[in-house]
Phi, psi and omega in degrees: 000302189280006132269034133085025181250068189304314200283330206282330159329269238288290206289355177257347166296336187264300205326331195204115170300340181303330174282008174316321172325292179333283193317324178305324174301308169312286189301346191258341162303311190315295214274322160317306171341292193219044175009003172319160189268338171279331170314330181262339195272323160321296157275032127273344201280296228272288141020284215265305187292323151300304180317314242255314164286357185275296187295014181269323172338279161337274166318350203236329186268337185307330185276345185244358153285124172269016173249050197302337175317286171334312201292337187304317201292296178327292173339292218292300185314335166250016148288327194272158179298164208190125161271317188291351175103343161251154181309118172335143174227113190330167172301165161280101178276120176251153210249139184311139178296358191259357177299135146287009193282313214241137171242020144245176195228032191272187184270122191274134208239145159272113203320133176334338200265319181320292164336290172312297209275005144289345174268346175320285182328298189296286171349294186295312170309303156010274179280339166287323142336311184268304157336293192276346181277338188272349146316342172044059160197157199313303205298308191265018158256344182286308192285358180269322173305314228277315205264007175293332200281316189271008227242314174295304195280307171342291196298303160028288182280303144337313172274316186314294209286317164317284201290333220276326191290334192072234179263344156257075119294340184290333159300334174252001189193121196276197225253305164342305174306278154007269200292341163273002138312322162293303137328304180276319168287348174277329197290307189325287195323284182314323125047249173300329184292321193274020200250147180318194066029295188306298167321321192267014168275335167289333182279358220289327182305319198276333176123331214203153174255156187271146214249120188249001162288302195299280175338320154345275227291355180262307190287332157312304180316314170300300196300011211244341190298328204038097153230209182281343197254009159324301147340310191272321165300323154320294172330289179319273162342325180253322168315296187261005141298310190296319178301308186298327173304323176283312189276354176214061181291206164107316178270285190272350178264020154267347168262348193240358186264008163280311168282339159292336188257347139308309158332301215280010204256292154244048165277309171335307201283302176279329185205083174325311224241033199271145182318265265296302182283346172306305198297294204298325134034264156350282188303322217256314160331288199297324161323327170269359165076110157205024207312322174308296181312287216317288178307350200259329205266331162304301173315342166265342171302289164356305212256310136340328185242033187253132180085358190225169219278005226194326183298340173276349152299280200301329189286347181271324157298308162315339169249002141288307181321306206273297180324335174297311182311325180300308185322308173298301180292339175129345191305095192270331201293279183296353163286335172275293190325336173297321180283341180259333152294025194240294208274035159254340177259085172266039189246355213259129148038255166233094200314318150349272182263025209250305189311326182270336168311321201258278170342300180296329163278006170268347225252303178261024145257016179089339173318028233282309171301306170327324211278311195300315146335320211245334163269294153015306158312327199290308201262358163269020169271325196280343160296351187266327166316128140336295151241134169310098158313170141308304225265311172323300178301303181330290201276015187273303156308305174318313171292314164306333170295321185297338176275354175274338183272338176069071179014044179255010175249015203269000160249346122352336189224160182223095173306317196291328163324308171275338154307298201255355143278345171297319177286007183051063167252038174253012177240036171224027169242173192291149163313302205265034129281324173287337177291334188262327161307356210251323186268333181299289176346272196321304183313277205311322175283351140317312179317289208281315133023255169306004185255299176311291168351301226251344183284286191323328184285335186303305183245054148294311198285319176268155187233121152070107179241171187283342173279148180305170151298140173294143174238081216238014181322274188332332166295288151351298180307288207273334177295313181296301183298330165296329178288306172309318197270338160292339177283345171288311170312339183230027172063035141272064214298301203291010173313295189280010177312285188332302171324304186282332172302290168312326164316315179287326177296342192228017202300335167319308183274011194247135215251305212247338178264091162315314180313296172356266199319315125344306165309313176279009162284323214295302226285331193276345146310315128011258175319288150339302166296318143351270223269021183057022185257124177276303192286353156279323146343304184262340164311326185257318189295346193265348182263352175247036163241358174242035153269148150212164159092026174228172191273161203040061180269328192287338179293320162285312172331312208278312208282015190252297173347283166324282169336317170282334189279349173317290198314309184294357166254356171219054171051035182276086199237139164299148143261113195284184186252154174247104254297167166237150191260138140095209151261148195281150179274333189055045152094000189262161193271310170260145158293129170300115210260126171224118198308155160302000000 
């Protein structure tokens, strides 16, 4: 599979139903690919069909143990508390000379096949737990805790049994089985480190706390194994180098682009040509303001997979992937043609907003009747979805805000612009794209300016006129917070107080855009880290964390996260004051008598 010969997979995963997994696997890399909703319920389906033959598996051997006993022990043990973050491991039991089932009296195992079809179970719990957590809503983190605890107890029983064979596992358990244990508790752990607080209260059930070393030191262990689930484990391993790296490169993507590209290095070695790693490539290019290599490596991803079970997933990521790189350069022209092939393919993520992409690059080429056309669209294609993405709701709103105005405030605003501040992407273009982003602003904050002027004049001259007063926070607002976070991006920090600082000053007036205020905590965390005060950092990023109820909140949730979890590795705590009781003595033994 990861050397990009999918069909030849495919036909070999259905062949033995034990391999349904495999296929499961197929499907569920398919369905991360392009969130489609058939794409995802499919690979719950196959998912689900694994799980179902792996316990039947389970049961039918379960009846020919004559030690039925061992399970209690599993019980207890993956219930009880645990500091390393791995399962407790039972005593080594041996069986009495008078069982007649067995005619040694050594320490007794649960048979290899038995073992495999708990990792099945677990595998399959896994990938359905990471399906549903990317849906980003209460509902689909509820079903991800549920099936991650079961997914934990399956590997449990497995690493119990593991640890129990000593140094002759290998007579008992073939090497494959291993490594995906190591696969699955390290995927578990890492996982969990990255997930908010909020989030990690649902998760409370499984028991343990998540280890974000340890996970490293398993998922090494599997790639060091080269077994089957090596590949996968690369994946996993360059996904949370790439994530962290995107949602917060400012903390992590100088620290982390030395081990993604070691990953990614000798991933490389074993599967040259494979999409999956040509893309992290890609991702990883851009990370690094490599925006040419970036497009480039997409486009060989693409190309690598033409003819195969995978290619229309990856060429529809791939043209997202490289328009955005067009975006990041300022190419308002070739990003949108990528996006209008991307939204003629309404089988693709969100047609939605891939339809407001195209509006916004026309919107910041000056196109205003085009760009209003093209937004016009946006809310009955969302009407026609099924289900609402975050991104989906964003851009829904946003064409409403533009309709209280009957778009005549649509130069007031720089969609594309506000697009790659959502994505925290200004720290992954070249200096004179960001120098040039600075005068498109600055012009458009000219705009708004002279449009207050010529309102303001209005009512010098006239008593009581029919018009409002101007009202341009939000315009305002958000125009200020793309200058701050590009003067961040381009490491000017203290450029950028003011700005934000006004934002915080009118944060009252700002009516329709929620979303703002949470932002301008991160950037102004930022700026702060920037200028090396940590503790004010954390202090602000934790005051954006009692924001709710905005658009990308669970998304800024993960990327606040992450930031705390910085703070927390290199010791960084607010300090709080401490309340005084009573009245102060101000250090004298007695309170002063002052006559009536």
């Amino acid at each position: 599979m990861f050397d990009n010969k999918f069909l030849k997979a495919k036909l070999t995963y259905t062949s033995d139903p034990l391999y349904a997994l495999g296929l499961g696997a197929m499907t569920f890399i398919k369905a991360m690919m392009t969130y489609n909703e058939d794409d995802i319920q499919l690979a719950m389906d196959t998912l689900t069909l694994s799980y179902n033959i792996a316990k039947i598996q389970i049961e039918t051997a379960a009846v020919k143990n004559p030690y039925k006993s061992t399970w209690s022990s599993y019980l207890s043990t993956m219930v009880s508390s645990n500091q390393t973050g791995l399962p407790a491991c039972p005593p080594v039991v041996t069986i009495k000379t008078d069982d007649t089932s067995y005619s040694n009296d050594g320490p007794q195992f649960l048979p290899n096949g038995v073992l495999r079809a708990n990792v099945v179970k677990a595998e399959s719990c896994l990938l359905m737990g990471m399906l549903q957590m990317t849906q980003e809503s209460v509902v689909g983190y509820v079903k991800c805790g549920l099936n991650l605890r079961r997914a934990y107890g399956c590997y449990t029983i497995v690493w119990q049994e593991y640890k129990r064979m000593g140094q002759t596992y290998t007579k008992h358990m073939d090497r494959d089985t291993v490594s995906a244990i190591q696969f699955g508790i390290g995927t578990v752990h890492l996982l969990l480190s990255s997930l908010p607080p909020k989030i990690l209260k649902i998760f409370s059930t499984l028991g343990f706390k998540s280890d974000k070393q340890l996970g490293f030191a398993l998922l090494k262990l599997c790639l060091e194994g080269k077994g089957i689930r090596a590949p996968l484990a690369s994946l996993v391993l360059l996904t949370y180098f790439s994530i962290l790296s995107s949602f917060a490169p400012q903390l992590y993507a100088k620290e982390l682009m030395g081990p993604a590209v070691e990953c990614l290095t000798n991933a490389q070695k074993s599967h040259p040509s494979s999409c999956f790693f040509l893309f992290y490539a890609a991702r990883i290019s851009r990370i690094a303001r490599n925006l040419p290599l970036s497009t480039q490596s997409f486009t060989f991803a693409v190309d690598s997979s033409r003819g195969e079970w995978a290619h229309q997933a990856m060429s529809q990521m791939g043209k997202y992937e490289i328009g955005l790189n067009f975006a990041l350069q300022l190419d308002w022209v070739s990003a949108e043609v990528y996006f209008e092939k991307l939204s003629t393919d309404k089988y693709y993520w969100s047609p939605a907003f891939c339809q407001y992409f195209i509006g916004a690059c026309r919107g910041m080429l000056g196109k205003r009747t085009e760009s209003i056309l093209a937004f016009a669209e946006v809310p009955q294609i969302v009407k026609e979805q099924q289900r609402k993405s975050y991104i989906d709701v964003y851009v829904q709103q946003k064409v409403e805000f533009f309709q209280k105005s009957g778009y005549q405030d649509m130069d007031f605003c720089l969609p594309g612009l506000e697009l790659l501040l959502v994505w925290n992407a200004f720290d992954q273009m070249q200096k004179n794209a960001l120098e040039a982003c600075l005068l498109i602003v600055q012009s458009t904050l000219e705009l708004i300016y002279e449009r207050e002027r010529l309102e303001y004049t209005i009512r010098l001259r006239e008593l009581v006129p029919s018009a409002s007063p101007p009202d341009y926070y939000d315009q305002r607002a958000i125009l200020l917070l793309i200058k701050a976070s590009v003067l961040n991006a381009l490491k000017r920090y203290s450029d950028s107080i003011a700005h934000l600082n006004w934002i915080m000053d009118h944060k009252h007036q700002l009516k329709s855009e929620t979303w703002i205020i949470p932002f301008t905590y991160w950037e102004s965390g930022v700026t702060s880290w920037g200028m090396k005060n940590y503790e004010k950092s954390r202090k602000v990023w934790e005051m954006a964390l009692s924001c709710t109820k905005y658009a990308f909140e669970y998304r800024m949730a993960v990327r606040l996260s992450l930031a705390l979890s910085k703070c927390d590795e290199i010791g960084v705590t607010v300090s709080k004051p401490k309340k005084q009781k009573g009245i102060s003595t101000n250090g004298r033994k007695r309170m002063p008598i002052v006559p009536c």
